[in-house]
C-alpha positions as CSV (number, residue, x, y, z in Angstrom):
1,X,31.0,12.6,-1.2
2,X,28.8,9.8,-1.8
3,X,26.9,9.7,-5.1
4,X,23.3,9.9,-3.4
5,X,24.9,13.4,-1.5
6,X,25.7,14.3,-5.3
7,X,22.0,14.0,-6.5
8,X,20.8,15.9,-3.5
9,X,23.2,18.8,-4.3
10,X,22.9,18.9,-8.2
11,X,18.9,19.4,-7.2
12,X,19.5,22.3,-5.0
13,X,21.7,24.2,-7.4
14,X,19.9,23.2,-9.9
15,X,16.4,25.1,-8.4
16,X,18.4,27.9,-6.7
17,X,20.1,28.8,-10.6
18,X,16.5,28.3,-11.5
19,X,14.7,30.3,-9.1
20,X,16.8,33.2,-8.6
21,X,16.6,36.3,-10.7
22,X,19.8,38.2,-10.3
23,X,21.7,35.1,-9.8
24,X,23.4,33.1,-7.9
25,X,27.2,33.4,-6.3
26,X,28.3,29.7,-5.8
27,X,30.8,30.7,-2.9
28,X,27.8,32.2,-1.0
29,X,25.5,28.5,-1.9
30,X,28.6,26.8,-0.8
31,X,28.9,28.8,2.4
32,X,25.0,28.3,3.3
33,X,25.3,24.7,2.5
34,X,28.6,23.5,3.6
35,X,30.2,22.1,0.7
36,X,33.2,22.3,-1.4
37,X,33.1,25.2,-3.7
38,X,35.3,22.8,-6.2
39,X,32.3,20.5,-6.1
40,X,30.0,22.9,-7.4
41,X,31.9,24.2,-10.1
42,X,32.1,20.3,-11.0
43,X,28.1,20.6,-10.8
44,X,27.9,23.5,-12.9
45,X,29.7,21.6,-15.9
46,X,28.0,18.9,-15.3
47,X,24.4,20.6,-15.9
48,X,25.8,22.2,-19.0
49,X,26.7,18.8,-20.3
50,X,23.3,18.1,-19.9
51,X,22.3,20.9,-22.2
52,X,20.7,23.1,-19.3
53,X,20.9,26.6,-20.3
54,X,23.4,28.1,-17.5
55,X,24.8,31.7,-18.0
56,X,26.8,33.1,-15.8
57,X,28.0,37.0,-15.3
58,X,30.5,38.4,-13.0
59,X,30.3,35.6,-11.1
60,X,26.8,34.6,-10.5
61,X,25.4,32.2,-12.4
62,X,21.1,31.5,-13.6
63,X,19.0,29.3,-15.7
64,X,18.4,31.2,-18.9
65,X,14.5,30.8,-19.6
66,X,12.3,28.8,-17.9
67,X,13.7,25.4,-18.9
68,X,15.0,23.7,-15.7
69,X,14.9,20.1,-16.1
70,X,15.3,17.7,-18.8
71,X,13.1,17.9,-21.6
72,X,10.5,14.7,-20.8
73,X,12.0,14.4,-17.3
74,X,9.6,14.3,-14.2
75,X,9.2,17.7,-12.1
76,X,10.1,17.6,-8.7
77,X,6.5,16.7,-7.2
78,X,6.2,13.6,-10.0
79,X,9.2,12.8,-8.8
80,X,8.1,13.0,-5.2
81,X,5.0,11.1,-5.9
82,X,6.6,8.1,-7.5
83,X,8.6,8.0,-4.5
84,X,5.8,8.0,-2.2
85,X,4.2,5.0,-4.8
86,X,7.0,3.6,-4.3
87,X,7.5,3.5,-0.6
88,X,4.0,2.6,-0.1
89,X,4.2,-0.6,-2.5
90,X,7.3,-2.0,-1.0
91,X,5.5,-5.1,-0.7
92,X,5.5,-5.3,-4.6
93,X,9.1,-5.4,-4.6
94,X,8.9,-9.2,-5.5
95,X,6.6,-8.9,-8.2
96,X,7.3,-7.8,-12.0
97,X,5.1,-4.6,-11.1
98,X,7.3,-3.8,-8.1
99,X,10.3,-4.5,-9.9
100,X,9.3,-2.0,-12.9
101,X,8.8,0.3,-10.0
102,X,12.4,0.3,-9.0
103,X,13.1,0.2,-12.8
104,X,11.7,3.4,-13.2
105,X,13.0,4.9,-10.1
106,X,16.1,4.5,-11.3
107,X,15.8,5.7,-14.6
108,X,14.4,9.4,-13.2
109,X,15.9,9.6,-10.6
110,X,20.0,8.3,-11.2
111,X,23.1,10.8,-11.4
112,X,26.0,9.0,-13.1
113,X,24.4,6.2,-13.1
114,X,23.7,5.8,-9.5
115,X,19.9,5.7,-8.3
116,X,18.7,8.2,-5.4
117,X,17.8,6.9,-1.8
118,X,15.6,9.7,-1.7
119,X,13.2,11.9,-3.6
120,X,14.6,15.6,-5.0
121,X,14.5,17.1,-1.3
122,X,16.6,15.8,1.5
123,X,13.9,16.2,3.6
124,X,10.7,16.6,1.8
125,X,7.6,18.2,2.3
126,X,5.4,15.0,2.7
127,X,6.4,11.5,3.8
128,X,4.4,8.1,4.2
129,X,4.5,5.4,6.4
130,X,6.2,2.2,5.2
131,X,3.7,-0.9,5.1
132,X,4.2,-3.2,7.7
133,X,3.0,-5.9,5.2
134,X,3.9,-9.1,4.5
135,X,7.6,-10.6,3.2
136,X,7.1,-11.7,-0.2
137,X,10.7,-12.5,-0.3
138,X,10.5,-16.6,0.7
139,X,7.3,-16.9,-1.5
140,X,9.0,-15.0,-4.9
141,X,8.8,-18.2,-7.1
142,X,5.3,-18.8,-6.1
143,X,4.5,-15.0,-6.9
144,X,6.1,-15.5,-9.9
145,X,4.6,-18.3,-11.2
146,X,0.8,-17.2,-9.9
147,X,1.6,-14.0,-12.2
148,X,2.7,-16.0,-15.4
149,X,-0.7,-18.3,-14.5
150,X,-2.8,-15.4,-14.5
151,X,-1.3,-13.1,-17.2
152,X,-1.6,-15.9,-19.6
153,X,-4.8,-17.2,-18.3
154,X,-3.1,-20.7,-17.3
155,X,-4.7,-23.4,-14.8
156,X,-2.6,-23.8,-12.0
157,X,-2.3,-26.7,-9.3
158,X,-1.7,-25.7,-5.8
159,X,-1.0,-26.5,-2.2
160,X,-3.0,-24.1,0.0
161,X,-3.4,-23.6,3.6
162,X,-6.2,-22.5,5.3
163,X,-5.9,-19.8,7.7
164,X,-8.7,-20.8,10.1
165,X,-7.6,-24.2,10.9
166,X,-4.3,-24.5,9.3
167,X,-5.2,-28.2,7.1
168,X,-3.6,-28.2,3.7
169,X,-5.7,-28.6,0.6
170,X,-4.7,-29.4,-2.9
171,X,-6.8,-27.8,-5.9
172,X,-7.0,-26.7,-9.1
173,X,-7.2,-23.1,-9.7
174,X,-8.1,-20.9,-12.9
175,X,-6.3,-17.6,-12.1
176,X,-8.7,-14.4,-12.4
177,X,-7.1,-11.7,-11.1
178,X,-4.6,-10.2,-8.8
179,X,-5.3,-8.2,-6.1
180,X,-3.7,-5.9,-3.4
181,X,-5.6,-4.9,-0.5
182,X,-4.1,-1.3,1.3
183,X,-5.7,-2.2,4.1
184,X,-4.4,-5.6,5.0
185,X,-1.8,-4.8,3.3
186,X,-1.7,-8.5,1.4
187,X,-1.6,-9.9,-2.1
188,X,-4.7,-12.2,-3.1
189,X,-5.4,-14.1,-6.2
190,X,-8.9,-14.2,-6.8
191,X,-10.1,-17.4,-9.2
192,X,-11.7,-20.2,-10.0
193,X,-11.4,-22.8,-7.5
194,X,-12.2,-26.4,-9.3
195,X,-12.3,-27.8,-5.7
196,X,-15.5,-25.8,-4.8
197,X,-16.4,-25.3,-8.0
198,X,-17.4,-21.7,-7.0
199,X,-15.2,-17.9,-7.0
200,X,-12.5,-18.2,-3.9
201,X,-9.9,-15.6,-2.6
202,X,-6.9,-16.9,-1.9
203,X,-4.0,-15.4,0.1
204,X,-0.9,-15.7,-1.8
205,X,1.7,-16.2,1.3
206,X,-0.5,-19.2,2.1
207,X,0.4,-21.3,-0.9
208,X,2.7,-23.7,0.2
209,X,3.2,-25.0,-3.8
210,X,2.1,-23.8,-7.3
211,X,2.5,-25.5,-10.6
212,X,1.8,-24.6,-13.9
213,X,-0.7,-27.4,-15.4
214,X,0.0,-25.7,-18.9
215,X,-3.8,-25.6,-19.5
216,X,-5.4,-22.7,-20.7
217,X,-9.0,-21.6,-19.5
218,X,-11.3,-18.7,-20.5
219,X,-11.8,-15.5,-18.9
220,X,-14.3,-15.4,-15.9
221,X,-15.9,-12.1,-15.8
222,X,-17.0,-13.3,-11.8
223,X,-13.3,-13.5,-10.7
224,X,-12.5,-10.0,-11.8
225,X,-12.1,-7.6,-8.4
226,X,-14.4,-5.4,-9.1
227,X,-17.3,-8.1,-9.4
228,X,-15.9,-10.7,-6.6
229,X,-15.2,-8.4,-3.7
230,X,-18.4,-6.1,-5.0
231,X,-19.9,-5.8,-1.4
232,X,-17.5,-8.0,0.3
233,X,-16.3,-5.5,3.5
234,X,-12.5,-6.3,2.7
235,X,-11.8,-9.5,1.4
236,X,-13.9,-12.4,2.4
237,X,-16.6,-12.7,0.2
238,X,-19.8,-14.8,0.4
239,X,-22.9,-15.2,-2.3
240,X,-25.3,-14.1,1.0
241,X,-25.7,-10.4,0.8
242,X,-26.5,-9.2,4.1
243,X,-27.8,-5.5,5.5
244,X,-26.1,-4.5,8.5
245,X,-26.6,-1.7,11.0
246,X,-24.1,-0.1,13.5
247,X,-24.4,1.9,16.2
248,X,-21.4,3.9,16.9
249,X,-20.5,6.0,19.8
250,X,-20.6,10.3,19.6
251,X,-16.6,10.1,20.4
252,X,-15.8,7.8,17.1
253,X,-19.1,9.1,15.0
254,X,-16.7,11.3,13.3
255,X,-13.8,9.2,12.1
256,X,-17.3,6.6,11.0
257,X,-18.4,9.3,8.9
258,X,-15.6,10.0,7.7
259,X,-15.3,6.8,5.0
260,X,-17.2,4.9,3.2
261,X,-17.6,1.4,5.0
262,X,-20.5,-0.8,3.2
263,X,-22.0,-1.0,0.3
264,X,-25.1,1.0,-0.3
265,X,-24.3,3.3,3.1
266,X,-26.0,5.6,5.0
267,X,-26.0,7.3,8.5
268,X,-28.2,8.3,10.8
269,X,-27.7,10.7,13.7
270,X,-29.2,9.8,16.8
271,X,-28.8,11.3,20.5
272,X,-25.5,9.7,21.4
273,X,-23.6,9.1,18.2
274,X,-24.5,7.9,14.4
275,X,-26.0,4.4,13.5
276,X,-24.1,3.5,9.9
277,X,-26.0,1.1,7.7
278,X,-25.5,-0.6,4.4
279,X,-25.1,-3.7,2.8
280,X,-22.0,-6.5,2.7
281,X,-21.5,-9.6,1.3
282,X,-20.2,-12.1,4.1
283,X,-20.5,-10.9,7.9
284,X,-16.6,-11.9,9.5
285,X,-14.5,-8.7,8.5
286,X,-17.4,-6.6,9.6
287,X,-17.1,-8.8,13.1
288,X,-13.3,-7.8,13.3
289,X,-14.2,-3.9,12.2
290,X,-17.0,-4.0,15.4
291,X,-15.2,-5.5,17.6
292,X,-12.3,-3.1,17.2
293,X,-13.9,-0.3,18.6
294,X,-14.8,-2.6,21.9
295,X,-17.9,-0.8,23.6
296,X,-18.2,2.4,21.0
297,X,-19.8,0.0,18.7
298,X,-23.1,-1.9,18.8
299,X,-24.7,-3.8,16.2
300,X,-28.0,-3.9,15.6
301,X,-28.8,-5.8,13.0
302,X,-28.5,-8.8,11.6
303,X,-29.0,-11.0,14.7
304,X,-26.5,-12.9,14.0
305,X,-23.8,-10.9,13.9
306,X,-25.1,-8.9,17.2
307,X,-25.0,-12.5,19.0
308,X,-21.8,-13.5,17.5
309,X,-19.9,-9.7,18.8
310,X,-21.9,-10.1,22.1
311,X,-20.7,-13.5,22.6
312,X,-16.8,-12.5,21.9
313,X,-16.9,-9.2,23.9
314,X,-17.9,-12.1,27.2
315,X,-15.2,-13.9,26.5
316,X,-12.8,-11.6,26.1
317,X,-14.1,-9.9,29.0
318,X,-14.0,-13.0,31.4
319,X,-10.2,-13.8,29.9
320,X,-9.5,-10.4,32.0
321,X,-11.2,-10.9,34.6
322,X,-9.5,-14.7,35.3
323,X,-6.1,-13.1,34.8
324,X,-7.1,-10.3,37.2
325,X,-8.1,-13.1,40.1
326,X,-4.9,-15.2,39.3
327,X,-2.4,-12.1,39.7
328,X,-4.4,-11.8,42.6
329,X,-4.0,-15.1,43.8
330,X,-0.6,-15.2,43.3
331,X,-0.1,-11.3,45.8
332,X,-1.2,-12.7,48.7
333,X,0.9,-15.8,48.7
């Protein structure tokens, strides 16, 4: 039996000794599990090596008291929900924080040494969706050495490319912070760009090169998350704080209400569906979020942002529509 099987199995004996109360017959556990009633006898002195109080009487065997896992040890649902941290920051795994995730994965969750593929259940009660985010793998060094930068508050020199047009830059950066967005699932260093002279977020799989200039710099309260992406909408920020108004259809007014999209929000109901309003800080995420939901979304206000959507929703729409007349074309020949 694999070793992973083995941690399954010493779990389930080791809540069924625990949860019965006239004990339980480890020929009948074998029978309703199908395994080898060798195996469990095996499991039985293991769990006594591991000082867990099992008494056993004409042939049934308990948990004396209500001990029923190792003093310090995680219960099942900690267990469960470091798993679930763990699957959902797979991402990390490159990183010294993902890697102290495995670490401690490991430590709670090993039987003779070997680490579970799986939390205490075989097949638990709650599961999660693994991030579809990005490979850190072929950028470790440079996560590596942006993390040294910023723990010890080191200047770092960089080759960056910009997403929009794709032309490489070279700068000087004064690390802030880290920062992991859930949502676009991404790792961004937020800092001090020398270049600009201003706060920029950068994505980290878009440096192309990253050296340590062994110069230290001070502390910028500005590039700290909480005060660069204040009432940015994800992660674009800009110094222009802008109030914005949406007008969002009845069938998606519910799954609008249900979150909390801008700074400063509020909703109104009106006749046909709910206008959301706030405050954000740099207008092209909110573009994206609008034009998601096609024609169950209006904006409002600013102007701007209402010409910009309106412009984009004609496009797209005539990009259809020429398709539609060359599949057409192409038919009747």
């Amino acid at each position: 039996m694999a070793r992973n099987d083995r941690t399954v199995r010493l779990e389930v004996v080791k809540r069924a000794l625990a949860e019965s109360r006239r004990g339980v017959a480890l020929k009948t556990l074998a029978e309703k599990h199908g395994w080898n009633l060798r195996a469990l006898y095996r499991d039985i002195q293991a769990l006594r090596a591991a000082y867990f109080p099992v008494r056993n009487e004409d042939g049934r065997y308990w948990l004396e008291g209500k001990v029923t896992t190792f003093p310090g040890a995680p219960s099942p649902d900690e267990r469960l929900a470091l798993f679930l941290a763990r699957e959902q920051a797979a991402a990390w795994k490159h990183t010294s924080l993902g890697r102290a995730l495995d670490t401690l994965w490991n430590r709670i969750s090993s039987s003779d040494g070997q680490a579970a593929l799986f939390p205490v259940e075989s097949t638990p009660w709650i599961a999660a969706r693994a991030c579809a985010a990005i490979d850190y793998a072929e950028h470790r060094r440079i996560v590596e050495t942006i993390e040294r930068a910023t723990r010890e508050r080191l200047v770092i020199s960089a080759r960056y490319r910009a997403a929009s047009t794709g032309q490489l830059s070279s700068r000087h950066i004064e690390p802030g912070q880290l920062h992991w967005d859930p949502g676009l699932e991404s790792l961004y260093l937020i800092g001090w760009c020398r270049l600009r002279r201003d706060v920029r977020v950068f994505a980290v799989h878009r440096f192309v090169a990253v050296s340590i200039l062994e110069e230290h710099c001070p502390p910028r309260a500005e590039t700290r998350s909480a005060a660069a992406l204040k009432k940015a909408f994800r992660v674009w920020r800009s110094d222009r704080v802008e109030k914005v108004r949406v007008w969002f259809s009845r069938e998606v007014a519910d799954e609008i209400r249900e979150r909390r999209w801008l700074a400063g929000q509020s909703v109104e109901e009106t006749g046909d569906g709910i206008v959301i309003s706030g405050e954000v800080a740099g207008l092209a995420e909110v573009e994206r979020w609008v034009l998601s939901y096609g024609p169950a979304a209006r904006v409002l206000e600013p102007r701007e942002l209402r010409e910009s959507v309106a412009r984009k929703l004609r496009d797209g729409s005539a990009g259809y529509e020429s398709g539609s007349r060359g599949r057409r074309r192409v038919d009747r020949r």
